[in-house]
DRENPA-3360 file (N, C-alpha, C; in nm, 2 decimals, always signed):
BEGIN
1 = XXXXXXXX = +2.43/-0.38/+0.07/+2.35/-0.31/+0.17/+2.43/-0.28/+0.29 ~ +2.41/-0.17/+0.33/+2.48/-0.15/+0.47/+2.45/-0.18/+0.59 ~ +2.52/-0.23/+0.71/+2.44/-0.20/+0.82/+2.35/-0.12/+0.89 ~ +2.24/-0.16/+0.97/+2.18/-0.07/+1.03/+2.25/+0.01/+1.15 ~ +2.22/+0.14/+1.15/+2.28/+0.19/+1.25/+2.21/+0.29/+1.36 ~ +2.19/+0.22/+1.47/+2.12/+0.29/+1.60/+2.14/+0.37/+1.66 ~ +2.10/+0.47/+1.67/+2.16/+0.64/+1.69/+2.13/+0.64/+1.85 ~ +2.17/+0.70/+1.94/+2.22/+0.73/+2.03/+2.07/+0.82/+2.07;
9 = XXXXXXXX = +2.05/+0.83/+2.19/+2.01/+0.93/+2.23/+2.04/+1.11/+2.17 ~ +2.16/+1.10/+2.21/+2.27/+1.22/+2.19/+2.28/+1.23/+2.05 ~ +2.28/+1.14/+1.95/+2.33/+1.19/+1.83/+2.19/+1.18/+1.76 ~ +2.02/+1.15/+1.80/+1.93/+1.19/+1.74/+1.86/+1.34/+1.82 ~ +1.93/+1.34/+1.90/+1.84/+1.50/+1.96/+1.97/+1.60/+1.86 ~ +2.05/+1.61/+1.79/+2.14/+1.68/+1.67/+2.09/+1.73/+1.57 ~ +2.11/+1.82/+1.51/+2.01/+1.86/+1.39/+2.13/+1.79/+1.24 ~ +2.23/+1.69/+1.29/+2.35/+1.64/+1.23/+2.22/+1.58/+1.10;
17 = XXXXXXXX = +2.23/+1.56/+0.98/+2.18/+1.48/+0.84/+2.21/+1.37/+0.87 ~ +2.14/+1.28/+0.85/+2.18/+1.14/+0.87/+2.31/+1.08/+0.71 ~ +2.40/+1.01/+0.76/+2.48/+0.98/+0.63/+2.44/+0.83/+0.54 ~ +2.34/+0.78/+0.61/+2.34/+0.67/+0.48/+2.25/+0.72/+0.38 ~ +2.32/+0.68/+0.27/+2.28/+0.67/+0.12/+2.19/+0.60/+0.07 ~ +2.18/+0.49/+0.13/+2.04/+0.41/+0.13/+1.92/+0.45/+0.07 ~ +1.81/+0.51/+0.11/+1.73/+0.60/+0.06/+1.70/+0.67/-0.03 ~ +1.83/+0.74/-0.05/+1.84/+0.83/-0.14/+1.88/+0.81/-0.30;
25 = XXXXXXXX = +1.98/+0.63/-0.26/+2.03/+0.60/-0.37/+1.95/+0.66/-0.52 ~ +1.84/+0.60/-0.51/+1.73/+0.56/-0.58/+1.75/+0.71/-0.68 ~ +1.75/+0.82/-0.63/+1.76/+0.95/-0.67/+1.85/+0.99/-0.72 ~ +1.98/+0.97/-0.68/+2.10/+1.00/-0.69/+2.15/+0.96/-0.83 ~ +2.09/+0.84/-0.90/+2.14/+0.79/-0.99/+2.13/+0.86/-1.10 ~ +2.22/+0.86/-1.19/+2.18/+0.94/-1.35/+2.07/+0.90/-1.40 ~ +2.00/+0.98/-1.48/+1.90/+0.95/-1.57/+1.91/+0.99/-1.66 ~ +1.92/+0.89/-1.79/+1.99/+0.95/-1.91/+1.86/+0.96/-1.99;
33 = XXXXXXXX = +1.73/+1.00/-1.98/+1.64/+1.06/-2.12/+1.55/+1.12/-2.03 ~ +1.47/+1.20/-2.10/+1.33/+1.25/-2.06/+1.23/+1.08/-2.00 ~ +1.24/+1.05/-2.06/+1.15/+0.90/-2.06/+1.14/+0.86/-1.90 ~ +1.32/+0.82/-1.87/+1.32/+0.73/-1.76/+1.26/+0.85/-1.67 ~ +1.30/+0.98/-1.65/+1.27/+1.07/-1.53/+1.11/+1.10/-1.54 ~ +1.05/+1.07/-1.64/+0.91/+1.03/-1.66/+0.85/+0.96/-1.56 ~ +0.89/+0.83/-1.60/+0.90/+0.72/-1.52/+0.92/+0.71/-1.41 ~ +1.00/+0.77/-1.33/+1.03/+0.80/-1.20/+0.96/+0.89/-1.19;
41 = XXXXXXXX = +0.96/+1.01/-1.21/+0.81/+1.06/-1.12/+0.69/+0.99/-1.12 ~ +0.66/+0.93/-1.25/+0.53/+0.87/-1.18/+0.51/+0.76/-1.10 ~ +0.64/+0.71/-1.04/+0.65/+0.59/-0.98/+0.61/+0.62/-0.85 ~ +0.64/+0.76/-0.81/+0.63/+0.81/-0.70/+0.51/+0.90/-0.66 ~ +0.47/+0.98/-0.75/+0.35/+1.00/-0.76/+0.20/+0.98/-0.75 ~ +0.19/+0.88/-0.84/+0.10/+0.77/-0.86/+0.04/+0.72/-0.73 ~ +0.15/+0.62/-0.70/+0.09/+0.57/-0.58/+0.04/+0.64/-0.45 ~ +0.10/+0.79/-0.46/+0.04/+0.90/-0.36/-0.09/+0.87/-0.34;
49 = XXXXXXXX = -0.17/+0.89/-0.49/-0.30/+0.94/-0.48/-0.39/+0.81/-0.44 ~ -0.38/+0.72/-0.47/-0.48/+0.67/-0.36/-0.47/+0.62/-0.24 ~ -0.35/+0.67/-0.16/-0.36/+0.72/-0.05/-0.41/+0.77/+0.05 ~ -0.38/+0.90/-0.05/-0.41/+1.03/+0.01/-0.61/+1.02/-0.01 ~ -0.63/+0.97/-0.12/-0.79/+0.96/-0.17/-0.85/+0.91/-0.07 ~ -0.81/+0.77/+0.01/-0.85/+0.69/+0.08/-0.82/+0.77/+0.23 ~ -0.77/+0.83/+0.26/-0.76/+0.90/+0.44/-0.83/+1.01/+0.38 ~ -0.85/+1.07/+0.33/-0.93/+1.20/+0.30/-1.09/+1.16/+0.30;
57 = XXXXXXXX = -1.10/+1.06/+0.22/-1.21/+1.01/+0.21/-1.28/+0.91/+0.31 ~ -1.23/+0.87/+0.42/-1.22/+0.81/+0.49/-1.23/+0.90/+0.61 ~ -1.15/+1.00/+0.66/-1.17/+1.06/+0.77/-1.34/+1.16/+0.74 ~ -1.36/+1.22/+0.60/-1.48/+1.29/+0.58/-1.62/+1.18/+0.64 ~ -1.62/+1.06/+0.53/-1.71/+0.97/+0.60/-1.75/+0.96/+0.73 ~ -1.63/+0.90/+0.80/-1.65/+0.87/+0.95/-1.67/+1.00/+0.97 ~ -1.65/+1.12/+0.97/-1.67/+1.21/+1.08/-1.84/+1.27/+1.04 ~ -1.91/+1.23/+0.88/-2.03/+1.21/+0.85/-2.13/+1.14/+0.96;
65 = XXXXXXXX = -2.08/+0.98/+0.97/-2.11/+0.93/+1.00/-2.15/+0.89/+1.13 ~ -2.02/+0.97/+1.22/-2.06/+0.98/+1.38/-2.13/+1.08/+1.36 ~ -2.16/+1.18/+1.32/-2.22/+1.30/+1.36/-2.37/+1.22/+1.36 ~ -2.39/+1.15/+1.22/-2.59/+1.13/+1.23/-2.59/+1.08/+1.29 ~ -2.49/+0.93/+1.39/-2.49/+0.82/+1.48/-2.50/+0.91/+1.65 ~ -2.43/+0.99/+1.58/-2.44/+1.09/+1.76/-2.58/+1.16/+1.76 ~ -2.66/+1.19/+1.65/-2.76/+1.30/+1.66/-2.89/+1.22/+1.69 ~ -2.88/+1.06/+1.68/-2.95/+0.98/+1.68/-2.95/+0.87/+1.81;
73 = XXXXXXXX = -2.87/+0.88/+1.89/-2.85/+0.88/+2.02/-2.78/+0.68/+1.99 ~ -2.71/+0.67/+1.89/-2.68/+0.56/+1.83/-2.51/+0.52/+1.84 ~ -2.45/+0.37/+1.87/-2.33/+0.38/+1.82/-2.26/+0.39/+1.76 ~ -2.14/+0.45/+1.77/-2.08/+0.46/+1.56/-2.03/+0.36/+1.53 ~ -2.06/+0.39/+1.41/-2.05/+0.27/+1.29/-1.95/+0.31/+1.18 ~ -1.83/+0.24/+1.24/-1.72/+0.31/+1.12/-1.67/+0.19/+1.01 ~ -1.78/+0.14/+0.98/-1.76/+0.03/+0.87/-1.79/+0.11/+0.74 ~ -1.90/+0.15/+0.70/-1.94/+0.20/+0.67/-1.85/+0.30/+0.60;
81 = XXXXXXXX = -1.80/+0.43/+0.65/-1.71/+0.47/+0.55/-1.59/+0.42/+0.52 ~ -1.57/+0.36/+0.61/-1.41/+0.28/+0.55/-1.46/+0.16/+0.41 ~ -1.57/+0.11/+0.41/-1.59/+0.07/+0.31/-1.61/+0.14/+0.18 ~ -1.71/+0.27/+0.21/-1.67/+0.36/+0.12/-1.52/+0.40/+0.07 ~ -1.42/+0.46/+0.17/-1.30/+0.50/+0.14/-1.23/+0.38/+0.06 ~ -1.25/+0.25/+0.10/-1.18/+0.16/+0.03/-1.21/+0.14/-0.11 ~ -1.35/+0.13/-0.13/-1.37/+0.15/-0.29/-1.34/+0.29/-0.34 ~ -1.29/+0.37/-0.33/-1.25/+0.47/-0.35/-1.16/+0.47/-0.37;
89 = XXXXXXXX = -1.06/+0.43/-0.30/-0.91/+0.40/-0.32/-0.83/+0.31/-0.44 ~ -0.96/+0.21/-0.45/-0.93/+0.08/-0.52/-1.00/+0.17/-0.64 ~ -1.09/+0.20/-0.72/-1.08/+0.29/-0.84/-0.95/+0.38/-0.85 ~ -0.95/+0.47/-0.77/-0.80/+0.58/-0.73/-0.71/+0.44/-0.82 ~ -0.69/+0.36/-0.75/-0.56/+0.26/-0.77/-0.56/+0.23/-0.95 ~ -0.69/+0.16/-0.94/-0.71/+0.13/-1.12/-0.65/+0.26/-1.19 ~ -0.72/+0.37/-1.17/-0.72/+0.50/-1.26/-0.55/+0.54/-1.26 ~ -0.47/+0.52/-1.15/-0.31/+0.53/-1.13/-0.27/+0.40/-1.24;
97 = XXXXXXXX = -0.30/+0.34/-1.25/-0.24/+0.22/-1.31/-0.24/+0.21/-1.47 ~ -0.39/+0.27/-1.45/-0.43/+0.35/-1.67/-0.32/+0.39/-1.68 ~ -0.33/+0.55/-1.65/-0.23/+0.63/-1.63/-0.08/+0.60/-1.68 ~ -0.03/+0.51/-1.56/+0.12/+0.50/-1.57/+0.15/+0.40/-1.70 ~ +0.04/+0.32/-1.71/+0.04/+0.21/-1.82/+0.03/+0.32/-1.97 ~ -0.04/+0.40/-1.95/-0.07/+0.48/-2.07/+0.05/+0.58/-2.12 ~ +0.10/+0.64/-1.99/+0.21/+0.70/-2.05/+0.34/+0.62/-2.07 ~ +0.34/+0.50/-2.04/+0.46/+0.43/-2.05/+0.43/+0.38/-2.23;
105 = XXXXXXXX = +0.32/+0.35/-2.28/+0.27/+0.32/-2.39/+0.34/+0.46/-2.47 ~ +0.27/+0.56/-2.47/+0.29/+0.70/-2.55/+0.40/+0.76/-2.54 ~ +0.53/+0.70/-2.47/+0.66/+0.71/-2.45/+0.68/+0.60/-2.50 ~ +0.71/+0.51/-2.57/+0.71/+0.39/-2.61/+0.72/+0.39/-2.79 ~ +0.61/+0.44/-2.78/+0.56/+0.45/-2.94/+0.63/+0.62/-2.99 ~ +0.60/+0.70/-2.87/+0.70/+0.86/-2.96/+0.85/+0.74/-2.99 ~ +0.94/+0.68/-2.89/+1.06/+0.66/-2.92/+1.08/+0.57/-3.06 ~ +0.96/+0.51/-3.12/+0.95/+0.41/-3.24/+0.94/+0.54/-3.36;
113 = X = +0.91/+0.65/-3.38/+0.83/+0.71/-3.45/+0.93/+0.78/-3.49;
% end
Protein backbone atom coordinates (compact mmCIF):
# COMPACT_ATOMS: atom_id res chain seq x y z
CA UNK A 1 0.00 0.00 0.00
CA UNK A 2 1.31 3.35 -0.70
CA UNK A 3 1.72 6.34 1.30
CA UNK A 4 -0.77 8.91 1.86
CA UNK A 5 -0.20 11.94 0.12
CA UNK A 6 -1.34 15.60 1.16
CA UNK A 7 -1.77 17.88 -1.65
CA UNK A 8 -0.91 21.31 -1.25
CA UNK A 9 -3.09 24.04 -1.55
CA UNK A 10 -1.52 24.85 -5.05
CA UNK A 11 -1.55 21.43 -6.40
CA UNK A 12 -5.40 20.72 -5.41
CA UNK A 13 -6.73 24.12 -6.93
CA UNK A 14 -4.98 22.13 -10.60
CA UNK A 15 -7.14 20.37 -12.80
CA UNK A 16 -3.62 17.87 -12.67
CA UNK A 17 -5.51 13.73 -12.29
CA UNK A 18 -4.40 12.55 -9.19
CA UNK A 19 -1.55 9.58 -9.74
CA UNK A 20 -2.30 7.02 -7.16
CA UNK A 21 -3.45 3.72 -8.37
CA UNK A 22 -5.02 2.86 -5.29
CA UNK A 23 -8.62 3.20 -6.19
CA UNK A 24 -8.57 2.27 -9.29
CA UNK A 25 -6.56 -0.83 -8.83
CA UNK A 26 -9.60 -2.83 -8.40
CA UNK A 27 -10.61 -2.02 -12.14
CA UNK A 28 -7.58 -2.11 -13.72
CA UNK A 29 -7.15 -5.74 -13.31
CA UNK A 30 -7.79 -8.36 -16.04
CA UNK A 31 -10.83 -10.21 -16.08
CA UNK A 32 -10.59 -13.27 -17.74
CA UNK A 33 -14.55 -14.56 -18.28
CA UNK A 34 -17.89 -13.11 -18.70
CA UNK A 35 -18.60 -14.53 -15.06
CA UNK A 36 -16.00 -12.59 -12.96
CA UNK A 37 -17.05 -9.04 -14.89
CA UNK A 38 -20.59 -10.24 -13.81
CA UNK A 39 -19.56 -10.32 -10.57
CA UNK A 40 -18.02 -7.13 -10.51
CA UNK A 41 -20.66 -5.21 -11.67
CA UNK A 42 -22.83 -6.42 -9.30
CA UNK A 43 -20.63 -5.89 -6.61
CA UNK A 44 -20.84 -2.38 -7.27
CA UNK A 45 -24.21 -2.05 -8.27
CA UNK A 46 -26.11 -3.80 -5.87
CA UNK A 47 -25.09 -2.07 -2.93
CA UNK A 48 -26.10 1.30 -4.85
CA UNK A 49 -29.60 0.54 -4.48
CA UNK A 50 -30.35 0.61 -1.14
CA UNK A 51 -28.80 3.51 -0.77
CA UNK A 52 -30.08 5.35 -2.99
CA UNK A 53 -33.74 3.59 -1.85
CA UNK A 54 -33.17 4.79 1.66
CA UNK A 55 -32.28 8.94 0.92
CA UNK A 56 -34.89 8.92 -1.62
CA UNK A 57 -37.20 7.43 0.62
CA UNK A 58 -36.24 9.10 3.43
CA UNK A 59 -35.97 12.69 2.12
CA UNK A 60 -39.86 12.09 0.50
CA UNK A 61 -41.18 10.99 4.06
CA UNK A 62 -39.64 13.77 6.15
CA UNK A 63 -40.63 16.41 3.74
CA UNK A 64 -44.36 14.46 4.09
CA UNK A 65 -44.07 14.64 7.34
CA UNK A 66 -43.08 18.23 8.16
CA UNK A 67 -45.51 19.51 5.87
CA UNK A 68 -48.72 17.74 8.07
CA UNK A 69 -46.52 18.70 11.34
CA UNK A 70 -46.32 22.28 9.98
CA UNK A 71 -50.06 22.43 8.83
CA UNK A 72 -50.95 21.34 12.27
CA UNK A 73 -49.15 23.91 14.16
CA UNK A 74 -46.90 20.84 15.62
CA UNK A 75 -43.19 19.85 15.92
CA UNK A 76 -41.48 17.75 13.38
CA UNK A 77 -41.12 14.44 13.92
CA UNK A 78 -38.41 12.93 11.76
CA UNK A 79 -38.47 9.56 13.39
CA UNK A 80 -41.05 8.50 11.73
CA UNK A 81 -39.84 8.46 8.16
CA UNK A 82 -36.43 7.53 8.87
CA UNK A 83 -37.93 4.49 10.29
CA UNK A 84 -39.85 4.09 7.37
CA UNK A 85 -36.77 4.73 4.97
CA UNK A 86 -34.83 2.23 7.07
CA UNK A 87 -37.19 -0.62 6.59
CA UNK A 88 -37.07 0.14 3.20
CA UNK A 89 -33.58 -0.09 2.78
CA UNK A 90 -33.20 -3.21 4.85
CA UNK A 91 -35.81 -5.13 2.33
CA UNK A 92 -33.82 -3.08 -0.71
CA UNK A 93 -30.68 -4.89 1.13
CA UNK A 94 -32.37 -8.50 1.34
CA UNK A 95 -33.70 -8.19 -2.39
CA UNK A 96 -29.76 -7.09 -3.44
CA UNK A 97 -28.45 -10.07 -1.70
CA UNK A 98 -31.26 -12.65 -3.55
CA UNK A 99 -30.14 -11.26 -6.49
CA UNK A 100 -26.37 -11.41 -6.32
CA UNK A 101 -26.71 -14.87 -4.55
CA UNK A 102 -28.94 -15.94 -7.49
CA UNK A 103 -26.92 -14.93 -10.19
CA UNK A 104 -23.76 -16.17 -8.74
CA UNK A 105 -25.91 -19.66 -8.42
CA UNK A 106 -27.03 -19.40 -12.43
CA UNK A 107 -23.42 -18.67 -13.38
CA UNK A 108 -22.26 -21.52 -11.36
CA UNK A 109 -24.44 -24.21 -12.65
CA UNK A 110 -24.35 -22.70 -16.72
CA UNK A 111 -20.29 -23.31 -16.09
CA UNK A 112 -21.18 -27.15 -14.78
CA UNK A 113 -23.57 -27.80 -17.79
Amino acid sequence: MEPIHILTPEQASTDQALTSPEPLAYWHTPVSSKEQQVGRFLKVLLPAIPVIAFSIDFLYGYIMQASADMAENRPIDEVRPFIGALLLATVMSLLCIFIYHGVLKIIDEARHD
